[in-house]
MARKE-117291 format. One line per 3 residues: number of its first residue (from 0); their letters; for each residue y, z, x of C-alpha. Coordinates in steps of 0.05 Angstrom, whole numbers. Example, Ala and Ser with C-alpha at 12.3 -4.5 7.8 and 13.67 -1.06 7.14 Angstrom:
residues 2
0 = AS = -90 156 246 ~ -21 143 273
***
This chain:
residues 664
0 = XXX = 0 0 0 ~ 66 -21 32 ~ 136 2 5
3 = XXX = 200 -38 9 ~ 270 3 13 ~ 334 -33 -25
6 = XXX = 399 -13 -15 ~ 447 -30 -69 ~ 521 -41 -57
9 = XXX = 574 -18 -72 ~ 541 69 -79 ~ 492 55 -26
12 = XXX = 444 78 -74 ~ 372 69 -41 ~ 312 43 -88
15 = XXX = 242 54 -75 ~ 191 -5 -99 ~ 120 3 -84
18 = XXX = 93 -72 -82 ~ 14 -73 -96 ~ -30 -112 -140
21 = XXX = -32 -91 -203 ~ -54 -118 -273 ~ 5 -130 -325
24 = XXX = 17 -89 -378 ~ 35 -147 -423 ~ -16 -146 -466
27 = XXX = -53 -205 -465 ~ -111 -208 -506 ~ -109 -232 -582
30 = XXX = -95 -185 -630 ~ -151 -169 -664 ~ -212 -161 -631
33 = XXX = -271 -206 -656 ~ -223 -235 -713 ~ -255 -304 -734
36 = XXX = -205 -354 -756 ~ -220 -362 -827 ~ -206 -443 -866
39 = XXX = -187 -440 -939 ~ -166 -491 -988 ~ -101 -476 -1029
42 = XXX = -93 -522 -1085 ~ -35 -534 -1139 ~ -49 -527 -1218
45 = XXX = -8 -552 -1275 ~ -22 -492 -1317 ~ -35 -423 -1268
48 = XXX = 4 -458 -1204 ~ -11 -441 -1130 ~ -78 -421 -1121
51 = XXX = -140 -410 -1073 ~ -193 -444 -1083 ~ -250 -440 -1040
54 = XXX = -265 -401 -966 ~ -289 -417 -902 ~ -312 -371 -851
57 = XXX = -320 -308 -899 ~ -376 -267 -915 ~ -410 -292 -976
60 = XXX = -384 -272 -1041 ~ -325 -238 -1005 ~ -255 -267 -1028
63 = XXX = -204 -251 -965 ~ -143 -260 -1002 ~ -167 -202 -1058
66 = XXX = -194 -151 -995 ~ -132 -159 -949 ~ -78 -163 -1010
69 = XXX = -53 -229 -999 ~ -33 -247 -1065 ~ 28 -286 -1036
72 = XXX = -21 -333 -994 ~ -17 -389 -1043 ~ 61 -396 -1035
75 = XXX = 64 -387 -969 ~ 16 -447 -955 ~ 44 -491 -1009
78 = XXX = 117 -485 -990 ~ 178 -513 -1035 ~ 193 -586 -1031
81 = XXX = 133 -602 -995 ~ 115 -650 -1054 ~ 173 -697 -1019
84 = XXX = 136 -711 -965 ~ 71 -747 -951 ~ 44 -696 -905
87 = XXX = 87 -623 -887 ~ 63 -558 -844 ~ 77 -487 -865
90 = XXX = 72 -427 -814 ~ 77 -356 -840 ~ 54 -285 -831
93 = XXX = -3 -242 -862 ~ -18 -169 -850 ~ -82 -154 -835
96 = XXX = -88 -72 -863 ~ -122 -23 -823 ~ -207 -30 -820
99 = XXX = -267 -7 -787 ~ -259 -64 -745 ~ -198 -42 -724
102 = XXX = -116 -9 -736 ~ -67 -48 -785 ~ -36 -123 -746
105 = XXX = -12 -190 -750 ~ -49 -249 -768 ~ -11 -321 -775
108 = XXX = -31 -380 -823 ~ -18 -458 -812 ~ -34 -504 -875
111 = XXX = -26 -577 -880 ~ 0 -604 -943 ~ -24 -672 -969
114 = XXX = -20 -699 -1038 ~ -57 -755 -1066 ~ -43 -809 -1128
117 = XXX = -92 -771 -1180 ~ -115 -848 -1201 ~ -141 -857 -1137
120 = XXX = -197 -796 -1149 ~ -272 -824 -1155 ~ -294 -762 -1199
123 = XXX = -231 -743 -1234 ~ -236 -675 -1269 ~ -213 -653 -1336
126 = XXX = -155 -601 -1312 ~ -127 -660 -1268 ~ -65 -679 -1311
129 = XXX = -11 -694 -1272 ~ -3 -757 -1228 ~ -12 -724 -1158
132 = XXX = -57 -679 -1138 ~ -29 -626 -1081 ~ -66 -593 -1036
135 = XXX = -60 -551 -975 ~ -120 -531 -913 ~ -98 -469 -884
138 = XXX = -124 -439 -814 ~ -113 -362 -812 ~ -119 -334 -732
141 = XXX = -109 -281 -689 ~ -55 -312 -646 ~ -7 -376 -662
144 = XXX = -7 -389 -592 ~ -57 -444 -595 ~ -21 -472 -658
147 = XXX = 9 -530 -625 ~ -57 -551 -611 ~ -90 -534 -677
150 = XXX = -34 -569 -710 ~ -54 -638 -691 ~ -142 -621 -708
153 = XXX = -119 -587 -775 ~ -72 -664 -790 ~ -131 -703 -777
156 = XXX = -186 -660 -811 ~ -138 -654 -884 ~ -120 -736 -877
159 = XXX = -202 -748 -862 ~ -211 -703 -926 ~ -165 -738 -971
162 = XXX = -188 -806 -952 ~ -258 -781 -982 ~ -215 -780 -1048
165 = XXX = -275 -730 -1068 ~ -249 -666 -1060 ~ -320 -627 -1081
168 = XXX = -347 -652 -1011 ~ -314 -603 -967 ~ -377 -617 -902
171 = XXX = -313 -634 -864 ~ -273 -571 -879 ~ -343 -529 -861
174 = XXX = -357 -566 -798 ~ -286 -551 -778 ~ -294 -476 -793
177 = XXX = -353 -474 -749 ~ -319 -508 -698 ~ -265 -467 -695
180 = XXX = -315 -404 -688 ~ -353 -442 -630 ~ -292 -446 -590
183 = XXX = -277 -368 -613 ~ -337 -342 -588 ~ -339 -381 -528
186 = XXX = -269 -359 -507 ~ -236 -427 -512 ~ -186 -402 -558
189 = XXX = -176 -342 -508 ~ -160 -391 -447 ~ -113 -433 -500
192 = XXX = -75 -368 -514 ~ -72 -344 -441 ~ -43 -420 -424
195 = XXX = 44 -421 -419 ~ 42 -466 -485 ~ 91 -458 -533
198 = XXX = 89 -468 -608 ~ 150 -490 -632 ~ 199 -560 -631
201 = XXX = 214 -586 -554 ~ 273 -540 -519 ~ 305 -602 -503
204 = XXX = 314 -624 -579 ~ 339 -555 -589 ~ 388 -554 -539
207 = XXX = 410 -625 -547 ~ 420 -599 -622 ~ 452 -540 -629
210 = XXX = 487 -540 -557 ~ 519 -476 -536 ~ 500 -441 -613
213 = XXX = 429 -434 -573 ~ 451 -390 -531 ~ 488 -350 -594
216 = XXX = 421 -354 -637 ~ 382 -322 -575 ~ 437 -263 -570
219 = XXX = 433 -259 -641 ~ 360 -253 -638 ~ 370 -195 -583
222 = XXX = 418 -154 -640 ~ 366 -146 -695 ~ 405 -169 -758
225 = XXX = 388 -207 -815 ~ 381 -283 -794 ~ 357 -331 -844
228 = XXX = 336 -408 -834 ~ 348 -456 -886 ~ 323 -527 -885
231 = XXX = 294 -583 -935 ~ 234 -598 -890 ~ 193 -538 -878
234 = XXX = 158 -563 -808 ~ 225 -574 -776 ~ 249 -495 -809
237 = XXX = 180 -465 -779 ~ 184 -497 -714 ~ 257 -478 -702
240 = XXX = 249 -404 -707 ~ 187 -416 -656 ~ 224 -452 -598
243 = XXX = 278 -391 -613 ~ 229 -334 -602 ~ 202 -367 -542
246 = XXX = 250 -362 -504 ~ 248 -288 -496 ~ 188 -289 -435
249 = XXX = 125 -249 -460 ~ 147 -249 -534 ~ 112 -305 -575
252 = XXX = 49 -262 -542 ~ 60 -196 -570 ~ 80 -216 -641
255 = XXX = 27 -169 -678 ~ 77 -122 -703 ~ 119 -181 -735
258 = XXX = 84 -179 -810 ~ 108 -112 -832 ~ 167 -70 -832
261 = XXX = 110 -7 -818 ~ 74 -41 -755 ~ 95 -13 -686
264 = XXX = 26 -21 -645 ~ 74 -49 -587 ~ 107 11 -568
267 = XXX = 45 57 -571 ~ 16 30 -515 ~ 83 11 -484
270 = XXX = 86 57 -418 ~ 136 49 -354 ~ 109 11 -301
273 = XXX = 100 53 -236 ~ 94 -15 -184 ~ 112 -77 -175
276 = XXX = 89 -139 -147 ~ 137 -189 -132 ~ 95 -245 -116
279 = XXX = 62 -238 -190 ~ 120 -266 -242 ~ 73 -221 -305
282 = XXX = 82 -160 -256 ~ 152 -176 -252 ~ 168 -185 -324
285 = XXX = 121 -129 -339 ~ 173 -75 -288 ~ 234 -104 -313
288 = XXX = 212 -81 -388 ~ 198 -155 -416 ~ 186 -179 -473
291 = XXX = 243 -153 -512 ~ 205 -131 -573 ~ 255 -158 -629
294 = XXX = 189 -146 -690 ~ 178 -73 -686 ~ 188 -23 -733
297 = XXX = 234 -41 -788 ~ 227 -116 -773 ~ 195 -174 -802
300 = XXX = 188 -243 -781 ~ 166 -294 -827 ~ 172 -373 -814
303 = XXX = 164 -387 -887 ~ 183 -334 -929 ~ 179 -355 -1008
306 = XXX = 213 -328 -1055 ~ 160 -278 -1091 ~ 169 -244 -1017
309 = XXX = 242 -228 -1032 ~ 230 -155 -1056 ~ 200 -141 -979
312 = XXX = 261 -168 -952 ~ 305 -128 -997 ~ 260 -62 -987
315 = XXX = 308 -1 -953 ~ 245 5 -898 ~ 270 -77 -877
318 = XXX = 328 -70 -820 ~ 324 -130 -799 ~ 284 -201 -795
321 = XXX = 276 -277 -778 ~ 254 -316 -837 ~ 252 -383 -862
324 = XXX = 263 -411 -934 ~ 263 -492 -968 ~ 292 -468 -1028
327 = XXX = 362 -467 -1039 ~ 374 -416 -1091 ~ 370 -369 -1025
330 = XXX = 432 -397 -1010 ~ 464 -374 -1070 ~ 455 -301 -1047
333 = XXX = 467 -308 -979 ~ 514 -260 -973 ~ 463 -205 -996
336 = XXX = 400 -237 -952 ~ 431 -259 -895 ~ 482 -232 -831
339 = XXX = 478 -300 -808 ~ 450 -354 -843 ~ 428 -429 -800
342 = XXX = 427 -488 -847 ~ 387 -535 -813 ~ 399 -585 -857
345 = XXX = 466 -603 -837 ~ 459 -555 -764 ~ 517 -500 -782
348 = XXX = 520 -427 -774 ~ 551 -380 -817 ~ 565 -310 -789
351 = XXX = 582 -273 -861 ~ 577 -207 -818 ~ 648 -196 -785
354 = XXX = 631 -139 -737 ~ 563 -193 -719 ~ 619 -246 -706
357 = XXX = 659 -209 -658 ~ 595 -190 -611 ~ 570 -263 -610
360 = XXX = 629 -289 -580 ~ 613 -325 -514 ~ 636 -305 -458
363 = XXX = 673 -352 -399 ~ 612 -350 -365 ~ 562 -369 -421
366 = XXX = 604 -421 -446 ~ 594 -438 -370 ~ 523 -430 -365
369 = XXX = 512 -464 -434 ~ 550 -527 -428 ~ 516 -537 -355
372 = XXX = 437 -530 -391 ~ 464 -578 -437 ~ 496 -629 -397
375 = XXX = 431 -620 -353 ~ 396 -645 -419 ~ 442 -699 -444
378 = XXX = 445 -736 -379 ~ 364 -736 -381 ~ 363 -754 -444
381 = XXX = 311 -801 -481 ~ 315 -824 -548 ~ 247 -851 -551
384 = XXX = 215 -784 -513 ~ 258 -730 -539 ~ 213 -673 -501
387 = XXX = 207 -713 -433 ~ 276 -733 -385 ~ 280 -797 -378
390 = XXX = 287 -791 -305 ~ 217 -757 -297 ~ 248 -700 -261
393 = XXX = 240 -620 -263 ~ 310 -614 -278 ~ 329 -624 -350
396 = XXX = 251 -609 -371 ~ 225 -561 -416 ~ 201 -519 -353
399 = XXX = 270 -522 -324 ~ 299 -494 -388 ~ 252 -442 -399
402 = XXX = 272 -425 -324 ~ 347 -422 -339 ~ 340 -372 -391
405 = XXX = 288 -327 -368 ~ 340 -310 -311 ~ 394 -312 -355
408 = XXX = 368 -253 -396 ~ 330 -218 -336 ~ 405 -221 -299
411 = XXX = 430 -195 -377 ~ 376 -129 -375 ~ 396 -113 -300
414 = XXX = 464 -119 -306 ~ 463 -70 -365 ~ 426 -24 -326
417 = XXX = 473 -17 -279 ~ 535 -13 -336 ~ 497 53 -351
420 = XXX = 503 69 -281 ~ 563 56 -268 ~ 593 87 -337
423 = XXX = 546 154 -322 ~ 580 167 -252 ~ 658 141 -276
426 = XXX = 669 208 -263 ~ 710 197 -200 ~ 767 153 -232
429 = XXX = 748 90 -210 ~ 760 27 -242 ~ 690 -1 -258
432 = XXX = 720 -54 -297 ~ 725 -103 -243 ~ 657 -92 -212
435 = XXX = 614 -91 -280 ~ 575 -150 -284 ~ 562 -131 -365
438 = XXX = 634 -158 -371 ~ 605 -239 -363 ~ 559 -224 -421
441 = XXX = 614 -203 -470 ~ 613 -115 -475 ~ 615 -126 -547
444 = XXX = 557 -154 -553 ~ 533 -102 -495 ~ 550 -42 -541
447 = XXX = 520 -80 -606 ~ 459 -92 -568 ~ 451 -11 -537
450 = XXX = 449 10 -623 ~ 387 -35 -643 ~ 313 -19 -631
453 = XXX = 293 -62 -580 ~ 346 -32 -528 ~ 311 39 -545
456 = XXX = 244 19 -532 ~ 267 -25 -467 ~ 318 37 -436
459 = XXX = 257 86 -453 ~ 206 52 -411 ~ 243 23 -353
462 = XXX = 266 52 -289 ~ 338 77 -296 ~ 359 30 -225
465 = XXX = 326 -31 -246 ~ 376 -72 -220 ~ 360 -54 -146
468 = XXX = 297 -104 -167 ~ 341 -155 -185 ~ 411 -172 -180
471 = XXX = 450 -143 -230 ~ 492 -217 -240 ~ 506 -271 -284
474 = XXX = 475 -333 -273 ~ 551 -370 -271 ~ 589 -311 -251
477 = XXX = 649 -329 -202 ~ 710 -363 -217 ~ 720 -432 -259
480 = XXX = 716 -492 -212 ~ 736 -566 -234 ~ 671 -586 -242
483 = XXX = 663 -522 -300 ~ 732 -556 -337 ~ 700 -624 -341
486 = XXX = 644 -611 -361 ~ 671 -569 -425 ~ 725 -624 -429
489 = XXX = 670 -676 -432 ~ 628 -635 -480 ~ 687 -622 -518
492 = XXX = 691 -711 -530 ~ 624 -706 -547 ~ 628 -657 -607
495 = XXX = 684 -693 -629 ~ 662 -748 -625 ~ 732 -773 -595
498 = XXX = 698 -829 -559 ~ 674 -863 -625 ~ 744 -849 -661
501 = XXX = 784 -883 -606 ~ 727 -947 -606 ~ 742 -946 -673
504 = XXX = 816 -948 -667 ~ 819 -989 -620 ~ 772 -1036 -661
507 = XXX = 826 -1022 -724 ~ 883 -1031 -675 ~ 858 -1102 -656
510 = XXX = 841 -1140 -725 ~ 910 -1111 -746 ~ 946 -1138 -690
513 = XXX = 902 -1205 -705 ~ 920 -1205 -766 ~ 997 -1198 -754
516 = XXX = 994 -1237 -704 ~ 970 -1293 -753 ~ 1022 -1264 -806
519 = XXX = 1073 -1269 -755 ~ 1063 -1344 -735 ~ 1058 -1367 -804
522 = XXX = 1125 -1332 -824 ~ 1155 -1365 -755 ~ 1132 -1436 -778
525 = XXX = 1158 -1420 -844 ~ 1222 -1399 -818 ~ 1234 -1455 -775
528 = XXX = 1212 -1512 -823 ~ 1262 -1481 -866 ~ 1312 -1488 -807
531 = XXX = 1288 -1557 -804 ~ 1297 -1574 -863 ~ 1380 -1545 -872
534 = XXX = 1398 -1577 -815 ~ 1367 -1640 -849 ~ 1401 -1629 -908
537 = XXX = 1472 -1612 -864 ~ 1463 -1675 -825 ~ 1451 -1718 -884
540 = XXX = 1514 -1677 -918 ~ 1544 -1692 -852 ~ 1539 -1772 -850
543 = XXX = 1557 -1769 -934 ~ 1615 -1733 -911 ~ 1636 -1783 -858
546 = XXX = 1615 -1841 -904 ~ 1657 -1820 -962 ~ 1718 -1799 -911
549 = XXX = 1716 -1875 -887 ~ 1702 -1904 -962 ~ 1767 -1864 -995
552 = XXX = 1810 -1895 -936 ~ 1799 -1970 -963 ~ 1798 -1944 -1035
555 = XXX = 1868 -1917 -1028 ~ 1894 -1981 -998 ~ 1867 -2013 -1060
558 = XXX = 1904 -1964 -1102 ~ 1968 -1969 -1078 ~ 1961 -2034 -1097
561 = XXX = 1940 -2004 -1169 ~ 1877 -2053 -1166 ~ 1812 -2008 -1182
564 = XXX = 1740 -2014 -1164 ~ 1706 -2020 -1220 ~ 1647 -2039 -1193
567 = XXX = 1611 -1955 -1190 ~ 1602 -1915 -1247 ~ 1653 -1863 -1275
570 = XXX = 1624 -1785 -1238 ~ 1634 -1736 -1274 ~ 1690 -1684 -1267
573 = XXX = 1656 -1613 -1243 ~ 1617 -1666 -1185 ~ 1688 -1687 -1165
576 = XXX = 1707 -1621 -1166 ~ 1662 -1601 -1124 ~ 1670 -1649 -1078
579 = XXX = 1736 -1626 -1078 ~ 1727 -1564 -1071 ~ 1678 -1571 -1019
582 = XXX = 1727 -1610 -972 ~ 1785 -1555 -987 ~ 1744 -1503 -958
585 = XXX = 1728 -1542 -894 ~ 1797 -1555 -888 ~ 1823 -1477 -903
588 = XXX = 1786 -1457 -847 ~ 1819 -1501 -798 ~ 1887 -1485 -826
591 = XXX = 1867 -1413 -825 ~ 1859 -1425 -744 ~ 1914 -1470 -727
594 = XXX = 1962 -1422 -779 ~ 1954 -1395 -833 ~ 1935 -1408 -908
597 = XXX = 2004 -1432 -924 ~ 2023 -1480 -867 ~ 2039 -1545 -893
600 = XXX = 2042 -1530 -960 ~ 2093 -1530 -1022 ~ 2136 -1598 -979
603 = XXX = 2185 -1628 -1030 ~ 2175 -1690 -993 ~ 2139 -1723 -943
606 = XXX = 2162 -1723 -879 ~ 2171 -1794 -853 ~ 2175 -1779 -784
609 = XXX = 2108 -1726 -781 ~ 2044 -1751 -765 ~ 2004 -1769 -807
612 = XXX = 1950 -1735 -852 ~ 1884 -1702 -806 ~ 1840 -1679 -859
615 = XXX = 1814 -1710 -930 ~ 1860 -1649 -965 ~ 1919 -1676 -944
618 = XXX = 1913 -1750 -954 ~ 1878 -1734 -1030 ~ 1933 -1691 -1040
621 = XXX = 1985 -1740 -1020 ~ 1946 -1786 -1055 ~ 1941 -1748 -1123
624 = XXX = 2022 -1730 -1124 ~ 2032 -1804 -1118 ~ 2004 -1817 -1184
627 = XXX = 2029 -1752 -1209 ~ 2091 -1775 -1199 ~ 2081 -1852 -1226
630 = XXX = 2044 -1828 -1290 ~ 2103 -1772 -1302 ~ 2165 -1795 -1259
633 = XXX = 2211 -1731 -1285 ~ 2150 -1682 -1255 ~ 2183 -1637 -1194
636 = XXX = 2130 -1619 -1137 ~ 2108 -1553 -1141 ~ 2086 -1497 -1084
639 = XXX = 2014 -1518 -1080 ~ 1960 -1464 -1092 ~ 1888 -1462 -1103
642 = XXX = 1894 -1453 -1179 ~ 1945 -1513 -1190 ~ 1911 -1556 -1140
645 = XXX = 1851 -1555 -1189 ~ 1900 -1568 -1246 ~ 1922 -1629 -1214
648 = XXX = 1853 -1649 -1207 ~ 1828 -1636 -1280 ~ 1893 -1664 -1306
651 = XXX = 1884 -1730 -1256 ~ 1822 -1735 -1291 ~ 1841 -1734 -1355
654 = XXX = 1889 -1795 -1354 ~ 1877 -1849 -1396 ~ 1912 -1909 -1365
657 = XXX = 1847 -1944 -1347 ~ 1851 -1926 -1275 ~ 1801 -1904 -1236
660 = XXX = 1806 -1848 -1186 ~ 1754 -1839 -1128 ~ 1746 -1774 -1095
663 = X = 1710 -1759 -1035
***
């Protein structure tokens, strides 16, 4: 025997470890010694519902379900909604009472549920009314460690069954009994227990699902309080709650306290390791007070839990559980079930317990730890192998994860253990606050954790300087470093889903900019073949303009010789007018430049010696007064303004003394 001495900073405590071979005080043999796994056929009826109907593996003439008080057994293997799916797995809990053969335990159930068209049945019988018939094969054991494998025998042996579509010739179901004893007796089932398989869904789909909340669900776990699981598909509901419970090293082996609230075999025989050998990782686990025994006294865990178990759940002896339920009127009372309730369904957690809220908030360091396990398991991850990295590699794998988190809570146990110490000699005045490791892990959830069962049983049989064994530490403890803020920035995208909003914007972004882009040209060749066209229309207005200008000089050479061209029509008087009209504001404007609105205007005469006329105004108007003054000879000239200038040309118009007058 050889002894190690550890000196722990910063009291210079010394620890003593003896390291020597020793056996494990995990218990590791099944449950119940000799137990048989037992095959029964659960069937559904229109009339009386659930029920069993026929055993395998029983002593003649003796009815399990009637000796052992499982009157629930029926629901529990045909679970609620399972008639939505071809083919659905149920995993629950029985208690096995106390018998000759042994003291009160645990016992676990799997039944496959399969349902067939009741048209399809070679010997129909008379009490078949309904369409389908539903039926479930159950396997009750010792141990659901070897469930994952049983899973996959018990699928083929219920689909070989219904394809018989006879269901009175149960050979297969009896051969598989007897198969299932075989291996019993031989011990196969005993090396498949002793194996590091777990029951449950892969760790990677769990962590790739529920991201940093896995880490809260397994400190949740740790605290005891009321957790249910909702979710439509029971399979997926059962296997959750497995994968969760596994990742507490040792646990998923001592579960035979988990059926009811009165079991506590576990701590009986718990007692405090006196050595250690630290080549031996069950020796290890086994001095540093592992597994955490969440199902002791007071607890109850229950994959499926159906609603006729309700009134267990609801009993004052029930602190705490972990069940599982498919139907949603559970939801409805939530708030009287539940501290936390996991809807698997749509993967949310709802914390109704506030003082349960505050301890389960991460840390710096967990969020650190978490969103590393998870990045480790996105970048290996493989759509088409969900369980396996893509890159074949130990890191990322279920192995590697199991790793992670058995040091995460074996660095969780030892650091509390040396909170204690360091709170139980604070007696100096020192500030511990800076050298507690507990800090990392939240002290919330540290003093949440020291008031539930599983912290009594673990601080009564464990040395008091545990941590000299092991480093008293969190996994990420130090400061944040760059590559901790990219990797929660990055994580933070993800859950967002920022990426796919911006591809989508930017997808938005570009038919709308194609789209006004087309809208945008169009109204530009609009516009400018509307351009086109005015200064078409001024140009042509243009050379009219110039072509009339040079047609009223001849025409008033003809008039002052009174001869008339009657050669065009008579126009009317508003087009004249107009014409008029259109000229005099041509010609305003150049006035308006050159001087003024008045300049030139109101002359009693003409001016022999001034130049002559410039624009079409003043000729026309020259023109007009001359037969003004012909058809009237005592009419004075008058200051010309815009109001008499259209009187002259209305009253122009009207003379009758068959002249005509042109305009431009």
């Amino acid at each position: 025997m050889t002894a190690d001495r550890i000196k722990v900073p910063p009291n210079g405590l010394e620890f003593k470890s003896v390291l020597s071979p020793i056996t494990p005080t995990i218990p590791t043999t099944p449950f119940v010694s000799g137990f048989t796994p037992l095959v029964t056929v659960v069937g559904f009826h229109h009339a009386r519902g659930p029920e069993v109907e026929s055993w395998f593996g029983a002593e003649e003439g003796v009815d399990p379900a009637a000796k052992y008080g499982w009157t629930l057994l029926p629901f529990m293997a045909l679970s609620d909604g399972a008639h939505a799916s071809e083919e659905d797995f149920s995993y629950f809990t029985l208690l096995r009472p106390e018998t000759d053969d042994g003291p009160a335990t645990s016992l676990f159930g799997i039944s496959c549920t399969r349902q067939l068209d009741s048209s399809q049945l070679i010997n129909r019988p008379a009490d078949v009314t309904r369409s389908t018939v539903q039926k479930a094969v159950v396997v009750i054991a010792d141990s659901p460690q070897f469930f994952g494998m049983l899973r996959q025998r018990l699928s083929i042996v219920t689909q070989a069954w219904f394809a018989q579509r006879e269901f009175t010739d149960v050979d297969i179901l009896r051969g598989f009994q007897d198969s299932l004893a075989d291996e019993k007796a031989r011990g196969l089932l005993q090396e498949e227990a002793q194996r590091d398989q777990y029951l449950g869904m892969s760790l990677r789909e769990l962590i790739h699902e529920f991201k940093w909340q896995a880490l809260v669900l397994l400190k949740c776990c740790l605290l005891q309080p009321k957790m249910l699981f909702f979710g439509s598909r029971c399979d997926r509901l059962c296997m959750v709650q497995f994968s969760l419970i596994s990742l507490i090293p040792g646990l998923i082996r001592n579960l035979q306290d988990c059926a009811d609230p009165e079991l506590n075999s576990h701590e009986k025989k718990l007692a405090q390791p006196t050595s250690l050998q630290s080549s031996n990782r069950n020796s290890l686990l086994t001095f540093m007070g592992l597994p955490l025994q969440i199902f002791g006294k007071g607890s109850i865990f229950g994959p499926y839990t159906p609603l006729q178990q309700l009134d267990l759940l609801a009993d004052v002896g029930t602190k705490s559980y972990l069940v599982g339920s498919t139907n949603s009127l559970l939801l409805q009372q939530k708030d009287r079930y539940s501290d936390i309730i996991i809807n698997l369904d749509d993967n949310t957690i709802n914390i109704t317990s506030p003082s349960l809220r505050t301890a389960l908030s991460l840390t710096a360091a967990d969020r650190r730890w978490i969103d590393f396990l998870t990045q480790e398991v996105n970048d290996t991850w493989d759509e088409s192998n969900p369980s396996t990295p893509k890159t074949m590699q130990y890191a990322g794998s279920e192995e590697y994860i199991r790793a992670q988190f058995e040091a995460y809570i074996i660095g969780l146990i030892s650091s509390v253990k040396f909170h204690n110490y360091l709170t139980s000699n604070s007696n100096a005045g020192r500030n511990t606050a800076e050298s507690d490791p507990a800090v990392d892990f939240g002290l919330e959830w540290v003093e949440a954790w020291m008031r539930t069962e599983n912290y009594r049983m673990w601080n009564s049989y464990t040395d008091t300087n545990l941590f000299a064994v092991s480093e008293p530490r969190h996994p990420m403890a130090g400061g944040l470093s760059i590559e901790d803020v990219q990797r929660r920035i990055a994580e933070q995208v993800k859950e967002l889903h920022l990426d796919e909003r911006f591809a989508q914007g930017r997808d938005i972004l570009g038919r709308n900019f194609a789209a006004g882009r087309e809208k945008a040209s169009t109204m530009l060749n609009r516009l400018y073949n509307d351009m086109e066209q005015m200064r078409e229309a001024q140009r042509r207005r243009t050379e009219e303009t110039t072509r009339l200008t040079e047609g009223n000089g001849s025409k008033r050479n003809s008039m002052n010789g009174i001869s008339v061209d009657t050669a065009k029509p008579q126009e009317t008087v508003s087009s004249r007018a107009s014409a008029y009209m259109a000229s005099w504001a041509s010609w305003a404007g150049e006035k308006r430049k050159n001087g003024g609105w008045g300049a030139g205007w109101g002359k009693k005469k003409v001016d022999e010696t001034a130049s002559m006329p410039t624009s079409p105004i003043e000729r026309d108007y020259q023109f007009v007064s001359m037969l003004t003054s012909r058809g009237n000879s005592t009419e004075d000239y008058r200051p010309m303004t815009q109001g008499s200038f259209s009187e002259s040309i209305l009253s122009a118009a009207d003379k009758t003394r068959g002249e005509k007058m042109y305009m431009g």
